[in-house]
C-alpha positions in Angstrom: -34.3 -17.8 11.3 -33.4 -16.5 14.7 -29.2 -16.5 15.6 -28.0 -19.3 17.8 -27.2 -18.5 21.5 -23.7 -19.1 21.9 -24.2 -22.1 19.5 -22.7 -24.1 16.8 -22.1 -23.0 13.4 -21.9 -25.2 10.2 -18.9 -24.2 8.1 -19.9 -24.5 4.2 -17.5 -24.8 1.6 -18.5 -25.4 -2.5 -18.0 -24.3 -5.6 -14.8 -22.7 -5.0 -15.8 -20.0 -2.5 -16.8 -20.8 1.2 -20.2 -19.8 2.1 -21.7 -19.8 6.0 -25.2 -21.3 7.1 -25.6 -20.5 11.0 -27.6 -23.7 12.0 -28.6 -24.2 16.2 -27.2 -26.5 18.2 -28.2 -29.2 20.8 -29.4 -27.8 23.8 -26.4 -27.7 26.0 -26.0 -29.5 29.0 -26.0 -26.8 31.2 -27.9 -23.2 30.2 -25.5 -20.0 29.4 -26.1 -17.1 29.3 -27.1 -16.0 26.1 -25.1 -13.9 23.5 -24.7 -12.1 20.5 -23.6 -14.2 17.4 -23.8 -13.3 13.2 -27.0 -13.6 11.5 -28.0 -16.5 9.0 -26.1 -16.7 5.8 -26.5 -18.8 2.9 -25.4 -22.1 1.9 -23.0 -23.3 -0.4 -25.4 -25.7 -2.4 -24.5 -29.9 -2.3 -21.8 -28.9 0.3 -20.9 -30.7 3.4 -20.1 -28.7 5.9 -17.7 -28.9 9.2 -18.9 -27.6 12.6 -17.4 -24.9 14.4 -18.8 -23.0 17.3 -19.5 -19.0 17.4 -17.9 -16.6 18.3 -20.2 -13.8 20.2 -19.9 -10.3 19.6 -20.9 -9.2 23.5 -22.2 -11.8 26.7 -25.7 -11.0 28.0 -25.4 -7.8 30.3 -28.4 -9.3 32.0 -26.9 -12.3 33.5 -25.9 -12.4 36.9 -22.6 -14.3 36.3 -20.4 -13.6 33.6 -19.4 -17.0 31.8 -16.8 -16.4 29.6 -16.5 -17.9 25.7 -15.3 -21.3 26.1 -12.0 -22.5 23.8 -13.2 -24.3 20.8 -12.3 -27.9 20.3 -12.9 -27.7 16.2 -10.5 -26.4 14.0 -11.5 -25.1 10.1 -9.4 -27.3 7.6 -10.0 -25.1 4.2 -9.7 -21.1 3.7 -13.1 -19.4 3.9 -14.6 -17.4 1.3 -13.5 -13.7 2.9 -9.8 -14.7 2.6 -10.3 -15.8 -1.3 -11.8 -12.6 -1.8 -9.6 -10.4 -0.3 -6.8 -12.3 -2.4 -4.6 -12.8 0.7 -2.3 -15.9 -0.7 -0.9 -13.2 -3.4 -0.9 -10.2 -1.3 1.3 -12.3 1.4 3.8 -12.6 -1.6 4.0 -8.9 -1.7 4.0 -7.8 1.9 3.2 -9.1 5.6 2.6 -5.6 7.0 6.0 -6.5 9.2 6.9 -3.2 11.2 3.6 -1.8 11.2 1.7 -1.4 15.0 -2.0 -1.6 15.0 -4.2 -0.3 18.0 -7.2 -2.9 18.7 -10.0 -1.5 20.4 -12.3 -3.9 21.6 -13.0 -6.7 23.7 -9.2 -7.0 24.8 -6.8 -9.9 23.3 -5.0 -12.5 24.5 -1.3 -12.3 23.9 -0.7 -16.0 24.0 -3.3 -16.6 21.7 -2.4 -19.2 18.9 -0.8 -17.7 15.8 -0.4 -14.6 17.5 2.4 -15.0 20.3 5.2 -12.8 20.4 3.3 -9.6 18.6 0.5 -8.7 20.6 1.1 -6.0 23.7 -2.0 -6.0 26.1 -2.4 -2.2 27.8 -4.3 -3.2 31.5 -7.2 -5.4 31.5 -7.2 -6.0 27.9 -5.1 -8.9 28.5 -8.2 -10.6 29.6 -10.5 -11.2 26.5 -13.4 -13.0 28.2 -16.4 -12.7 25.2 -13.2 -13.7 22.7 -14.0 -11.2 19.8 -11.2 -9.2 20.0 -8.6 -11.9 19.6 -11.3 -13.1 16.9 -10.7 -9.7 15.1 -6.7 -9.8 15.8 -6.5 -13.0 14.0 -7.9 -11.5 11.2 -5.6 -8.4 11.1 -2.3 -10.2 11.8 -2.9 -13.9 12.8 -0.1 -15.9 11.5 -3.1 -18.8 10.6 -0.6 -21.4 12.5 -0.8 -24.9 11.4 -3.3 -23.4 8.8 -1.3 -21.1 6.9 -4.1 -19.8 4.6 -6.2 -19.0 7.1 -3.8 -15.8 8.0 -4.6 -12.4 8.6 -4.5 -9.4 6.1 -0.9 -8.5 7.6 0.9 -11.4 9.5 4.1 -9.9 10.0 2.3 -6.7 11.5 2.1 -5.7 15.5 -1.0 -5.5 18.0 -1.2 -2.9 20.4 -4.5 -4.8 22.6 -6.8 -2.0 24.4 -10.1 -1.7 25.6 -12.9 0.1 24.5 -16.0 -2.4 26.2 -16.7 -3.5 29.3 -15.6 -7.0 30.6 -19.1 -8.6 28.6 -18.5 -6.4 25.7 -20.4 -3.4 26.2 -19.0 -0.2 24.7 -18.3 2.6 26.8 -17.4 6.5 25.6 -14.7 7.0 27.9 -13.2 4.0 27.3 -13.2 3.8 23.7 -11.4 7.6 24.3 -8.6 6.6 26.3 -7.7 3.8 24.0 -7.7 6.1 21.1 -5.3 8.5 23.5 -3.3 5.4 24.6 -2.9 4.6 20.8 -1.7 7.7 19.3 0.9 7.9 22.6 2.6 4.6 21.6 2.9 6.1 18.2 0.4 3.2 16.4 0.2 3.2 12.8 -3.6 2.1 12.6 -5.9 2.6 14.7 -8.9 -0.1 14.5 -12.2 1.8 16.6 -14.2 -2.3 16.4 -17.0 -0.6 18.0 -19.7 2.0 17.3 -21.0 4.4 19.6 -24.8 6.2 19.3 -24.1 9.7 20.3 -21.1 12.2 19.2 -18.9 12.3 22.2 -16.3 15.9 22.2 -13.6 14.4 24.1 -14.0 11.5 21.9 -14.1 13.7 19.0 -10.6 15.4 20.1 -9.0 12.1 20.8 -9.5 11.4 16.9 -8.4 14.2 16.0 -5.3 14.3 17.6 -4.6 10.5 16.7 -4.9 11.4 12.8 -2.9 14.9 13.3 -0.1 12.6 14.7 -0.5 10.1 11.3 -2.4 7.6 12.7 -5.3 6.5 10.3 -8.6 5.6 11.8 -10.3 2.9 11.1 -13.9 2.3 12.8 -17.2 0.0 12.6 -19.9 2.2 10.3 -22.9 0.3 12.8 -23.2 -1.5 15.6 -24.6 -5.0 15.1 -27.8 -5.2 15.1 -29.1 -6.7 18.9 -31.4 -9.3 17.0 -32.9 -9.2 13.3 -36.0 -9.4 12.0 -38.2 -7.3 14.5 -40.2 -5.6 12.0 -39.7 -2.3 13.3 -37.6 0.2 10.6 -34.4 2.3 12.0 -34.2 5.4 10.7 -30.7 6.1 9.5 -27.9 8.1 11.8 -24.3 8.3 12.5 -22.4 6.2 14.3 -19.0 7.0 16.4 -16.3 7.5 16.2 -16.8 6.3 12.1 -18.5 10.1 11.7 -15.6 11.9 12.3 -13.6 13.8 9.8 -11.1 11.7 8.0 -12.2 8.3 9.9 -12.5 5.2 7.0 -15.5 4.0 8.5 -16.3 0.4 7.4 -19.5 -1.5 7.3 -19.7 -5.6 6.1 -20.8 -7.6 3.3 -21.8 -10.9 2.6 -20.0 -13.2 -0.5 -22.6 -11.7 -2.9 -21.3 -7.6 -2.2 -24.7 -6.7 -0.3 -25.1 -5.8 3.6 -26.6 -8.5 5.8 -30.5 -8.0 6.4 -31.1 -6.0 8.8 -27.9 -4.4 9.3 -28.1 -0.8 10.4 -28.8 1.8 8.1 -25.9 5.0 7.8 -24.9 7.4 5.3 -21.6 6.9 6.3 -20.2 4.0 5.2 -16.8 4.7 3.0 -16.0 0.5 2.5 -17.7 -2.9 2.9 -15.6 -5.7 3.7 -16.3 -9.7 4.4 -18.6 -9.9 7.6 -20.2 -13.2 7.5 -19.3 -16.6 7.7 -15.5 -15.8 8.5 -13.4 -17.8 10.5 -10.5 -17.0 13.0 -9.1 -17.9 16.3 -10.2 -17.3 19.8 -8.1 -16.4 23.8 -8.6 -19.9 24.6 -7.4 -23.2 22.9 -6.7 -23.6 19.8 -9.4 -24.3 17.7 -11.3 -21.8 15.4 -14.9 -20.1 15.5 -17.4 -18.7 13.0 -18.1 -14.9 13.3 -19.0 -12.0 11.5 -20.9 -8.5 12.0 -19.4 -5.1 11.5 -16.5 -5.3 13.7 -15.3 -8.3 11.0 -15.4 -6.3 8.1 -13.4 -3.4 10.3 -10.4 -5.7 11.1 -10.2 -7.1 7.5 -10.2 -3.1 6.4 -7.4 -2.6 9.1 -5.6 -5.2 8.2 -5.7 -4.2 4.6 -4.3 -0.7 6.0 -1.6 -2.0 7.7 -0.5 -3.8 4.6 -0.5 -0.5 2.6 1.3 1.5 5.0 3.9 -1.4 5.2 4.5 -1.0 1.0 4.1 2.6 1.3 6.1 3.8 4.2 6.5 7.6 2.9 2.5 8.1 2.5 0.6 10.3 4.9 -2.5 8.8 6.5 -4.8 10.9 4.0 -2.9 9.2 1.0 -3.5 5.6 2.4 -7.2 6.3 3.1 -7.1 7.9 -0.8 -5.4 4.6 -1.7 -8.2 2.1 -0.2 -11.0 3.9 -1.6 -9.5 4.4 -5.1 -8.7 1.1 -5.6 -12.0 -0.5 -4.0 -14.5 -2.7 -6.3 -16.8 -0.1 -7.6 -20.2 -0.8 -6.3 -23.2 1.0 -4.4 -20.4 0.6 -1.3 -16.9 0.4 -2.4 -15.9 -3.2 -1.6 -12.5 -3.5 0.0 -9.8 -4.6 -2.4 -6.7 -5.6 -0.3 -4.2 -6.8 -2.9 -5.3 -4.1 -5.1 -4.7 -1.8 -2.8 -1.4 -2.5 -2.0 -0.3 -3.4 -5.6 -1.8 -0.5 -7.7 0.4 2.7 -8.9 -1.7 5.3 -8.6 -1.0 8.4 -10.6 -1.0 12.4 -8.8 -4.1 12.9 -9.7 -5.2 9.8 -6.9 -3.5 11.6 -4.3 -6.4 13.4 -1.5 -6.4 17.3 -1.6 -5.2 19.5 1.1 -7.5 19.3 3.6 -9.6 16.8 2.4 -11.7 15.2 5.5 -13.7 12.4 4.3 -12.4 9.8 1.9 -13.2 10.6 -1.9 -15.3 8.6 -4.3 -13.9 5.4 -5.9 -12.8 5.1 -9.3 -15.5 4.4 -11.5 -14.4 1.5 -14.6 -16.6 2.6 -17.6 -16.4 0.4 -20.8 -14.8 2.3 -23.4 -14.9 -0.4 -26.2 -17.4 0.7 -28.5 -15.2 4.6 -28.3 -12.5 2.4 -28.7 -14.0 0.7 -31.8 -14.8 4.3 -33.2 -11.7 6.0 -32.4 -9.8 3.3 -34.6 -12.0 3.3 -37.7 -11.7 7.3 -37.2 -8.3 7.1 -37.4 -8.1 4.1 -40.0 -10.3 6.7 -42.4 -7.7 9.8 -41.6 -4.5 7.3 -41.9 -5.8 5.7 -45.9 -6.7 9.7 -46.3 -3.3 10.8 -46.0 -2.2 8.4 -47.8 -4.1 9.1 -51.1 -3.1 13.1 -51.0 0.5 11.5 -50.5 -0.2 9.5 -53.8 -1.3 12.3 -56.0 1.2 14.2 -54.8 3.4 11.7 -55.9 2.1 11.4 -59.1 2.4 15.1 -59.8 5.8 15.1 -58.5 7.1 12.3 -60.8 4.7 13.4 -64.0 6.8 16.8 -63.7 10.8 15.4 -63.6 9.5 12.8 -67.0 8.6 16.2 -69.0 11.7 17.8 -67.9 13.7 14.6 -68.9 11.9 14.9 -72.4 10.0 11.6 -71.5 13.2 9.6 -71.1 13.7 6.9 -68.4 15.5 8.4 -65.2 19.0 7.8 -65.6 19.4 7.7 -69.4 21.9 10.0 -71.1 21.5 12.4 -74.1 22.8 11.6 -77.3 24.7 14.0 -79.6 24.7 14.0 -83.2 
């Protein structure tokens, strides 16, 4: 099934969880140019569904004219499956990720965007969000969900610091990307969320990370680009990505509601979490209805988000420890699946904390099922316990057989009797 063009999405909610199907729409009255949007998911079964339109990852470079995303007139009236899985209504009751700043690079975000007035600061032209996926992704990190309260971000009460790191139609650009991440550590941001993915190691790039995470920024970044189209048939060997291969970057890739990457997503040996990418619904730079989106850049918000909500709990951590902290308390899987509420809620011991130096983020913890060692540890020490017991019985015995010869058989506490 080939993605819509800028199209309408069908919104499907059952069984609990909120599942996506992409479905075309009616040819439009007059032609746009076309865009990127998310891939096909699957349906809720017996479901019915509510429209909303897409939200586009990038606008055609091709077109002559650049024809911005227009505002949505639909708005979602039920929280989508990425928000119940990420446990967001408890985590809310823990923290809001209030005095925490993240750094946005992307498309550029709106400030007066609904649910997010008041707490977005626009460096330049990334006040001007024409493709609309970076306010998508700042709803998702610290939307306050508006008249729809459960369709908040990870951290509401948190900050955006809105640069750019594409062109006006969403194409990334190296030098761009590295003065946002140079802009970001200068205004002292918390988090730093890299939406986009570059194909080729860039040094200056490179030393603009480097000197955000020595300041105690962490780095969060998109594993892949998405895909340009799916289904081709031709295989893509696997590579790095940028600025997610840098030392001590949590580079994040997406997932759909059953754990597993989207097919056709871009293959990468360095992927450190998956996150909800697919059939995920936020807000957009104009009006105030919501859109449908997902893709890499998605599951890098959510991961930010989750980030700013740690640091928030746990002011006193270094940026190694709240990389440490998302990783270790990730659902264990073939990628470690993001855990937001766990993350933030978990006591980890000394022995969770990352070791000096440490670049990349460590393994998660593995859950094993101890039960049947538990089962055998207890009869083993049921056997020792009714063990002790008997030697403290004969021992008894002897004890007690000894003091009735030594009273001449008489009962304890009888006297002697003189003739």
């Amino acid at each position: 099934m080939r993605p819509p063009a800028a199209g309408t999405t069908r919104l499907l909610y059952g069984a609990g969880l909120a599942a996506a199907l992409l479905l075309p729409a009616a040819a439009p009255a007059q032609a746009e140019p076309p865009s990127r949007t998310p891939a096909a998911l699957p349906a809720a079964d017996g479901a019915k569904g509510q429209e909303l339109p897409g939200m586009p990852t990038a606008l055609d470079p091709r077109a002559e004219a650049v024809v911005c995303t227009p505002a949505s007139k639909e708005k979602a009236k039920k929280q989508d499956w990425s928000r119940q899985r990420l446990d967001l209504d408890r985590l809310h009751r823990h923290t809001t990720g209030a005095g925490v700043t993240v750094a946005l690079i992307s498309t550029g975000v709106d400030p007066g965007a609904e649910g997010l007035d008041g707490r977005v600061t626009a460096r330049g032209e990334a006040a001007d969000d024409c493709v609309g996926q970076g306010t998508f992704l700042a709803g998702l990190i610290a939307g306050a969900g508006s008249t729809t309260p459960r369709l908040a971000g990870v951290a509401p009460g948190a900050k955006i610091l809105a640069l750019r790191g594409t062109d006006r139609r969403g194409q990334p650009d190296p030098a761009l990307v590295t003065a946002a991440v140079r802009a970001a550590t200068a205004a002292k941001a918390d988090v730093i969320a890299v939406a986009v993915a570059l194909p080729r190691k860039d040094a200056a790039l490179t030393r603009a990370v480097a000197e955000a995470r020595k300041a105690g920024a962490v780095v969060v970044a998109a594993a892949t680009p998405d895909p340009p189209s799916r289904g081709s048939g031709d295989e893509i060997p696997s590579r790095t990505y940028w600025p997610a291969g840098e030392p001590g970057v949590l580079a994040v890739a997406d997932m759909l509601p059953g754990g597993t990457r989207p097919d056709g997503a871009l293959p990468t040996g360095t992927v450190d979490l998956a996150a909800p990418g697919a059939g995920v619904v936020s807000g957009g730079p104009r009006g105030k209805g919501h859109y449908l989106g997902g893709g890499v850049a998605v599951a890098t918000a959510y991961a930010a988000g989750a980030v700013a909500a740690v640091r928030a709990t746990h002011p006193d951590d270094p940026a190694d420890a709240v990389t440490r902290r998302l990783t270790a308390t990730a659902y264990p899987a073939d990628i470690p699946q993001l855990d937001a509420y766990a993350a933030v809620t978990t006591v980890l011991g000394d022995s969770a904390a990352p070791a000096a130096g440490a670049e990349r983020a460590a393994e998660p913890v593995a859950v094993r099922d101890t039960s049947a060692t538990d089962r055998a540890t207890g009869r083993a020490t049921l056997f020792v316990l009714l063990g002790s017991a008997g030697v403290l019985s004969l021992l008894w015995a002897g004890f007690a057989l000894s003091r009735a010869r030594a009273r001449g058989w008489r009962p304890a506490g009888a006297g002697t009797t003189e003739g």
